[in-house]
C-alpha positions in Angstrom: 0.0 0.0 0.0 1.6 3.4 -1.0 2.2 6.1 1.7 1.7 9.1 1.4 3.1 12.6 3.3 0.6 15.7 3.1 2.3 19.1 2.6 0.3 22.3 3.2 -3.3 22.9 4.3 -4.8 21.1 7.3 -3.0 18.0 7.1 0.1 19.0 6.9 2.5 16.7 7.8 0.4 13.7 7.9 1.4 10.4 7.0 -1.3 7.8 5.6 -0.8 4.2 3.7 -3.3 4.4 1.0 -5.1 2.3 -1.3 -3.1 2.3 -4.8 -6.9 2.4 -6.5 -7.4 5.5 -4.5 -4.2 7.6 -6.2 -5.8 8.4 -9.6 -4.8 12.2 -9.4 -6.3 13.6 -6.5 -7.2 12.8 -2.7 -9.9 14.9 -2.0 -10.6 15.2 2.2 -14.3 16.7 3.7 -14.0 17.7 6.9 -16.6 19.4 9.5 -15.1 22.8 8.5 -12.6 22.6 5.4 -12.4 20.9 2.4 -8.7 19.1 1.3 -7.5 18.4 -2.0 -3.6 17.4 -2.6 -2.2 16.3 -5.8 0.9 14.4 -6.1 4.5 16.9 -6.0 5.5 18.0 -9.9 8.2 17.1 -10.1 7.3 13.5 -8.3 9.2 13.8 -4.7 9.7 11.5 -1.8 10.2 12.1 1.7 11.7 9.8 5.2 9.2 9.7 7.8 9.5 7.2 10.5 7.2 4.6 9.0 9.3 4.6 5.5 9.0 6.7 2.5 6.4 8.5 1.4 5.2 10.1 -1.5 4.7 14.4 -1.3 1.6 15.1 -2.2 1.1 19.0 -2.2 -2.6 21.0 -1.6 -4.1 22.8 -4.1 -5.7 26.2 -3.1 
C-alpha cells in the first residue's frame, strides 16, 4: 500500500498508507469545516518519515 506525506493545508504533515486504486490524481478530504484536495509533488518527490518513505503530495488552493 503506498504512503503518502501531506504538505500544506490542514493535514500538513500527515502520514497515511493508502489504497493504490485511491491515487488516480487527487485525494480529496471533507471535513466538518474545510475541504482538502492534494495532488501528487510535480516534479514527483519522496520524503523519510519514520514509518518509511512516502510520497509528497502538495494541496491545491
Amino acid at each position: 500500500m503506498p504512503r503518502v506525506i501531506h504538505q500544506g493545508g490542514p493535514r500538513h504533515g500527515q502520514v497515511d498508507d493508502i489504497a493504490a486504486e485511491e491515487l488516480r490524481g487527487a485525494l480529496v478530504y471533507d471535513g466538518p469545516r474545510w475541504l482538502g484536495v492534494y495532488r501528487p509533488a510535480d516534479p514527483p518527490r519522496v520524503h523519510p518519515t519514520a514509518a518509511g518513505d512516502a510520497q509528497v503530495w502538495v494541496v491545491v488552493e
